[in-house]
Backbone atoms as SQL, in Angstrom:
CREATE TABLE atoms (id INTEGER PRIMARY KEY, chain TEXT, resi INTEGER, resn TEXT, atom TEXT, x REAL, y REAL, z REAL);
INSERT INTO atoms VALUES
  (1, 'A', 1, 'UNK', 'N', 67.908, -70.342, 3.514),
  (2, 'A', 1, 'UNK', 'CA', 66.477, -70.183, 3.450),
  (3, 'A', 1, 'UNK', 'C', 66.165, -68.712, 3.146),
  (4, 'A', 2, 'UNK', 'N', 65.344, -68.535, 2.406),
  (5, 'A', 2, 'UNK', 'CA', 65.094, -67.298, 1.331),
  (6, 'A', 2, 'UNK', 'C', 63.915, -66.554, 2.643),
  (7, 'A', 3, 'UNK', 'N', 64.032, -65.436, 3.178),
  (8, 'A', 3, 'UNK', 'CA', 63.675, -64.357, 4.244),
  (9, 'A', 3, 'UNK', 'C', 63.123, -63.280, 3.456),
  (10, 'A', 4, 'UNK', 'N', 62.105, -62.847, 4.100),
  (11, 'A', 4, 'UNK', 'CA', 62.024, -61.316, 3.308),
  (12, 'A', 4, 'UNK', 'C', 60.810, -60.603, 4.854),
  (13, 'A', 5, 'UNK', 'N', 61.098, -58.902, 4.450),
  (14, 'A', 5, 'UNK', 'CA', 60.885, -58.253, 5.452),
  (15, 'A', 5, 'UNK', 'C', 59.228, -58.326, 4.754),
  (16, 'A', 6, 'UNK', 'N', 58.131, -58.519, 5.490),
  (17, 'A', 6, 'UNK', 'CA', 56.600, -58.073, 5.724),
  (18, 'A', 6, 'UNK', 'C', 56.531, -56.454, 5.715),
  (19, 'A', 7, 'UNK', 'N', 56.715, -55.777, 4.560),
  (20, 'A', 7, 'UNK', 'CA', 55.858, -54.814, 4.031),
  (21, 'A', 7, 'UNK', 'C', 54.926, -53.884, 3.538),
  (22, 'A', 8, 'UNK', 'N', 54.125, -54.958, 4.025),
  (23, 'A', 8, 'UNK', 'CA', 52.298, -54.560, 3.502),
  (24, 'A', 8, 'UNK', 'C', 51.073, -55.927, 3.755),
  (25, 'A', 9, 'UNK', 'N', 50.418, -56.079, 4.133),
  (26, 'A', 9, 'UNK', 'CA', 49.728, -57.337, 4.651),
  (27, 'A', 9, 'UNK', 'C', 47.899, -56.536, 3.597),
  (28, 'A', 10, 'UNK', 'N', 47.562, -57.127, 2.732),
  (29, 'A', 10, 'UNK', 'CA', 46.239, -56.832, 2.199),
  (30, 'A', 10, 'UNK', 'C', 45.529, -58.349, 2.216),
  (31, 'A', 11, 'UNK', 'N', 44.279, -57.886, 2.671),
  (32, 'A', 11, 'UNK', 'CA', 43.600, -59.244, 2.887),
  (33, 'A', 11, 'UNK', 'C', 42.326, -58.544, 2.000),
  (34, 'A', 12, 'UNK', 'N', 41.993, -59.677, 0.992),
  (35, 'A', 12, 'UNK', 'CA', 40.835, -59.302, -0.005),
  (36, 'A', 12, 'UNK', 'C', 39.776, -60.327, 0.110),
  (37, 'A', 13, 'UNK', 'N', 38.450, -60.475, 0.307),
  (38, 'A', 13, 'UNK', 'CA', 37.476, -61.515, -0.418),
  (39, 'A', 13, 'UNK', 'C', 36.599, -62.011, 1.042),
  (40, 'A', 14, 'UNK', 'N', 37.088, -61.215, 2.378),
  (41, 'A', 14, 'UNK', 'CA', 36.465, -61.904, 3.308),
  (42, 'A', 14, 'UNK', 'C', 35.175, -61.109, 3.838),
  (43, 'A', 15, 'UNK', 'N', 34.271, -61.970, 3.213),
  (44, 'A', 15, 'UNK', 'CA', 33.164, -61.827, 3.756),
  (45, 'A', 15, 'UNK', 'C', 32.525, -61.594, 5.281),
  (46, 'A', 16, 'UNK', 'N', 32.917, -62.968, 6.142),
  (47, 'A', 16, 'UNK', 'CA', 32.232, -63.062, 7.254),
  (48, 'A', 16, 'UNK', 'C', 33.073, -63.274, 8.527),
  (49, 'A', 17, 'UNK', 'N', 34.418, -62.670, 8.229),
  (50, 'A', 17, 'UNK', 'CA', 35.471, -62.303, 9.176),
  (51, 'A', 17, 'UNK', 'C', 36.389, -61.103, 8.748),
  (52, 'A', 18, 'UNK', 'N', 36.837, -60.311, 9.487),
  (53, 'A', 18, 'UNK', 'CA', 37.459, -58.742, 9.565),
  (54, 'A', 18, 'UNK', 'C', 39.172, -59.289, 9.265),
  (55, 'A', 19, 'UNK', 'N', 39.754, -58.454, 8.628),
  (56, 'A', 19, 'UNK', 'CA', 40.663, -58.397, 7.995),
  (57, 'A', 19, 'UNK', 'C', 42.167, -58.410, 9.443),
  (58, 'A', 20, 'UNK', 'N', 41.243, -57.924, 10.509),
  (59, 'A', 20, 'UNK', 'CA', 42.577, -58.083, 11.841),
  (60, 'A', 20, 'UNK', 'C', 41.702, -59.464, 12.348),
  (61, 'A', 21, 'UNK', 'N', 41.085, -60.525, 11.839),
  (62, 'A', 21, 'UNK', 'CA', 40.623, -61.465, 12.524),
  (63, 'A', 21, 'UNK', 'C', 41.939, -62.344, 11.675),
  (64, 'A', 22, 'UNK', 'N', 41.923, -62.132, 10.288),
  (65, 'A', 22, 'UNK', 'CA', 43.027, -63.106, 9.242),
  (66, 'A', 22, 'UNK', 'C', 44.088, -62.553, 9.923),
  (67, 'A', 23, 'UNK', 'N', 44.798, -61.475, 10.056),
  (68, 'A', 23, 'UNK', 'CA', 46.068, -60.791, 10.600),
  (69, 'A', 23, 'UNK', 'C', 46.582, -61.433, 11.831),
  (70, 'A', 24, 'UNK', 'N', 45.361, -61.516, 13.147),
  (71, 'A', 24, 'UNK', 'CA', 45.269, -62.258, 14.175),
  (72, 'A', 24, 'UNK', 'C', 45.873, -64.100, 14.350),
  (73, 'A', 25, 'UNK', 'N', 45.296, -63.946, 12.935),
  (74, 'A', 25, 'UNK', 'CA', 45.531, -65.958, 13.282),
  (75, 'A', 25, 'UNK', 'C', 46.527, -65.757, 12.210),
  (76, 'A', 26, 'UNK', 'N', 47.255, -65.111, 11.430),
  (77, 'A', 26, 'UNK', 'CA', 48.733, -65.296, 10.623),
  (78, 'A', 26, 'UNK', 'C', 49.430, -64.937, 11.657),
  (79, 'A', 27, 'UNK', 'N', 49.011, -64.109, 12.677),
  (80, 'A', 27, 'UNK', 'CA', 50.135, -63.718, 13.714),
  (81, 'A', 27, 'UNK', 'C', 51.581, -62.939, 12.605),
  (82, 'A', 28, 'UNK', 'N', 51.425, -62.246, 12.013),
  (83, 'A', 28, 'UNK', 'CA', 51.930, -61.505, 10.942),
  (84, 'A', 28, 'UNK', 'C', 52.118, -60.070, 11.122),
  (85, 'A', 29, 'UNK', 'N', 53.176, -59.307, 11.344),
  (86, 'A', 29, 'UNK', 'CA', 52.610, -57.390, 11.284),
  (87, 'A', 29, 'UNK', 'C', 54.093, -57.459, 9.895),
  (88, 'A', 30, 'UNK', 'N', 53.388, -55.842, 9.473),
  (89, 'A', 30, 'UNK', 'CA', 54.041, -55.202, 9.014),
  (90, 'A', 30, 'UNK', 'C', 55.882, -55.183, 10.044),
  (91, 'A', 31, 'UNK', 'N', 56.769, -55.832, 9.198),
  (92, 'A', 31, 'UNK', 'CA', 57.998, -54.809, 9.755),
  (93, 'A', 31, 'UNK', 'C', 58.272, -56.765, 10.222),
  (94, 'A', 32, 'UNK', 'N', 57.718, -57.849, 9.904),
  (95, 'A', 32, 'UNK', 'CA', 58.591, -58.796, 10.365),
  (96, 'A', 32, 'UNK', 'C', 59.162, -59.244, 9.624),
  (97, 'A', 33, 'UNK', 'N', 60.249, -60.069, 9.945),
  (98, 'A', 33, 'UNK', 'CA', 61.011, -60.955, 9.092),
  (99, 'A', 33, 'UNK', 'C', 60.629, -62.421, 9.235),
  (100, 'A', 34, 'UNK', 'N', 60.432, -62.895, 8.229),
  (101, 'A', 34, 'UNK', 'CA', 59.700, -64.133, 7.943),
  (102, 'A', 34, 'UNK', 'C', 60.251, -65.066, 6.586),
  (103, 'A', 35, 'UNK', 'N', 60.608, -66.380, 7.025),
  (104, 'A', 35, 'UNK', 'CA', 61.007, -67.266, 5.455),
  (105, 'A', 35, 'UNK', 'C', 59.513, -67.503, 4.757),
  (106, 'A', 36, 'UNK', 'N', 59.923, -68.106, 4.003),
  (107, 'A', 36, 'UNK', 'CA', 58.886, -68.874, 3.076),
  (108, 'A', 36, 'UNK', 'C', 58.251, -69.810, 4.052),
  (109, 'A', 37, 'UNK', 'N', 58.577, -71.067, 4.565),
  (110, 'A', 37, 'UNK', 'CA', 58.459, -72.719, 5.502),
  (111, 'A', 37, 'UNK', 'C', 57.470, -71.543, 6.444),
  (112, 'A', 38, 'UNK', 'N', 58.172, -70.407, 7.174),
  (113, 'A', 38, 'UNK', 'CA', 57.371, -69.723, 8.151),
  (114, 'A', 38, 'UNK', 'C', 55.867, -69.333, 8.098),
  (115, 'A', 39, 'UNK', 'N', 55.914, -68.246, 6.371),
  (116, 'A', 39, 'UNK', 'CA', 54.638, -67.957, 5.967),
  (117, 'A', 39, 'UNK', 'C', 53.737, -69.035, 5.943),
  (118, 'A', 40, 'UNK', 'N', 54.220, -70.575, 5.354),
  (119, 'A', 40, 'UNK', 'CA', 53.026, -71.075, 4.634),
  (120, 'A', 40, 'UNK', 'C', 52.717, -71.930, 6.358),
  (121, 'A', 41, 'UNK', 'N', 53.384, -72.327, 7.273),
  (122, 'A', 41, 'UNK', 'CA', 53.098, -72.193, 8.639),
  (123, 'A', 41, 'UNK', 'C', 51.951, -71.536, 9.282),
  (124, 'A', 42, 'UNK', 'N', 51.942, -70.126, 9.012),
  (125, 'A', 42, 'UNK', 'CA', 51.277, -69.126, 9.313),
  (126, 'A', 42, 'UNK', 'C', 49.963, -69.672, 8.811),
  (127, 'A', 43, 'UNK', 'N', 50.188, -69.297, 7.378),
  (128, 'A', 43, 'UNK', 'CA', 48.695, -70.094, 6.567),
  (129, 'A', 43, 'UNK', 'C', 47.925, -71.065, 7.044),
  (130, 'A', 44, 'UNK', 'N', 48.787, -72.155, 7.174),
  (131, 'A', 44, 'UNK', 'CA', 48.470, -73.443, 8.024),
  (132, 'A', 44, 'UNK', 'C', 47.513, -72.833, 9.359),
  (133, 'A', 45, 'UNK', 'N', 47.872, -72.010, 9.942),
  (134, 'A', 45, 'UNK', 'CA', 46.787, -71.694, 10.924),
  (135, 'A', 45, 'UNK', 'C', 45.843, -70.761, 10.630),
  (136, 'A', 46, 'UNK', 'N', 45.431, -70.348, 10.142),
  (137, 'A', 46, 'UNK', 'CA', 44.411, -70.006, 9.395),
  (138, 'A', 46, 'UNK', 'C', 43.399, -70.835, 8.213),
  (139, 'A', 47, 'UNK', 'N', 43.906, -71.738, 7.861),
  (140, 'A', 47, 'UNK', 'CA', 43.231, -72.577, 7.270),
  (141, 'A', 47, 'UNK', 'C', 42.717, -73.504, 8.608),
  (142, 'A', 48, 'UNK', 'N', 43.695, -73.811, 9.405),
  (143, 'A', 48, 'UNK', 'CA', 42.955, -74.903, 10.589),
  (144, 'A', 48, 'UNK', 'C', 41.340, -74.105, 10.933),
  (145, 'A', 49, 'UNK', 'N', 41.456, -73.210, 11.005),
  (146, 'A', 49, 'UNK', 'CA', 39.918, -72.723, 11.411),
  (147, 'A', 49, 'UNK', 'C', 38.552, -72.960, 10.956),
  (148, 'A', 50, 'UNK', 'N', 39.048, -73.643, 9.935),
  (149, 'A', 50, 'UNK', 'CA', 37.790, -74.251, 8.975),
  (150, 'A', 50, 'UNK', 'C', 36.707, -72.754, 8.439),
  (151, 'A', 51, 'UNK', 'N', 37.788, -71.920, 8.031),
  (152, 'A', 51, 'UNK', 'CA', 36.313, -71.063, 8.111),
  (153, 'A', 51, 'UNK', 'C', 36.349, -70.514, 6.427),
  (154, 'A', 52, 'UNK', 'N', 37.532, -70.619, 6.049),
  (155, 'A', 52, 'UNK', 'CA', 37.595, -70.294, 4.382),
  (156, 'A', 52, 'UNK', 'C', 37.790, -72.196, 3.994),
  (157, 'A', 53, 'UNK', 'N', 36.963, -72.123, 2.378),
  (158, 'A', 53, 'UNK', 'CA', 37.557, -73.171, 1.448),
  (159, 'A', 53, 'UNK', 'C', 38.410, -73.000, 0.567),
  (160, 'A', 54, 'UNK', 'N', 38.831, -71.707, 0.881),
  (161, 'A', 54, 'UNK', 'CA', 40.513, -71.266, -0.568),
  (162, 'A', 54, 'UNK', 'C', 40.991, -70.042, 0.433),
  (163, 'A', 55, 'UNK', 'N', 42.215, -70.390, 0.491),
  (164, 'A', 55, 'UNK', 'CA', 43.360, -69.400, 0.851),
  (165, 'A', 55, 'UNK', 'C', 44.267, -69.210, -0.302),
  (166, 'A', 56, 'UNK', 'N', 44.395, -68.191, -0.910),
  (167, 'A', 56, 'UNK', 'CA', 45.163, -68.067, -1.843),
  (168, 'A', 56, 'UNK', 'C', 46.060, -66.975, -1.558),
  (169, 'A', 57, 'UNK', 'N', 47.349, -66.870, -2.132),
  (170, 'A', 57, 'UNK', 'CA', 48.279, -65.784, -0.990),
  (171, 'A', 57, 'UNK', 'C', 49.392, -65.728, -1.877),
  (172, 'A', 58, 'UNK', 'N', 49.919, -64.191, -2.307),
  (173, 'A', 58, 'UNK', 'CA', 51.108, -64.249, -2.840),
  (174, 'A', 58, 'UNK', 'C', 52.186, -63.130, -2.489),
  (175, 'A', 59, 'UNK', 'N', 53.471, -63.147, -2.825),
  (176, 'A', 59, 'UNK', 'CA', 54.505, -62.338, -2.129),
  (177, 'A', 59, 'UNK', 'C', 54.868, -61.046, -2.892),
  (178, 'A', 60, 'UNK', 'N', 54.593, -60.200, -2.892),
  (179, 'A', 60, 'UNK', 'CA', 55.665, -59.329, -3.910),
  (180, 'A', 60, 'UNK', 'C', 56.242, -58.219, -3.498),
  (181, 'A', 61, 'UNK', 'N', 57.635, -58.316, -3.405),
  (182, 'A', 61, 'UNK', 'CA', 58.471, -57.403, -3.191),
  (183, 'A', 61, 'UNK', 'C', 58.224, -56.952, -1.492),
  (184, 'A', 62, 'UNK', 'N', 57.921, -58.023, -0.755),
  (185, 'A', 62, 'UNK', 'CA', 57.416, -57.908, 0.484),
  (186, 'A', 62, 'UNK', 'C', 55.804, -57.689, 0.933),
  (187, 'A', 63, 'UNK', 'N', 55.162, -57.496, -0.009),
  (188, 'A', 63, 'UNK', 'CA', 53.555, -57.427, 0.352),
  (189, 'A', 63, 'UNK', 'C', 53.015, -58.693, 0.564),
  (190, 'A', 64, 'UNK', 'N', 52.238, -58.713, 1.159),
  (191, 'A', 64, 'UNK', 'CA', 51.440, -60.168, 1.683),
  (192, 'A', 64, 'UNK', 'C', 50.038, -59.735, 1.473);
């Protein structure tokens, strides 16, 4: 299972919640180690909140 170290966490487009409110419910910091199955997990709880209609999210070179 393909791992990579959390490098950078940028959250763009949120209007009517704070950027450590998304950080909060990915339960995510800088400096973890995390698979793929894990991240989209993560996602999964953040979408349960009903509070966005698009989560869109991509990886590069460790940035989130």
């Amino acid at each position: 299972m393909e791992t990579f170290t959390v490098t950078q966490i940028r959250v763009f487009g949120t209007e009517n919640y704070t950027s450590a409110f998304v950080r909060g419910k990915l339960k995510i910091r800088v400096g973890d180690l995390i698979s793929r199955l894990e991240l989209d997990e993560r996602i999964n709880f953040l979408a349960a909140t009903d509070n966005y209609t698009k989560i869109d999210y991509k990886v590069k070179n460790g940035e989130l």
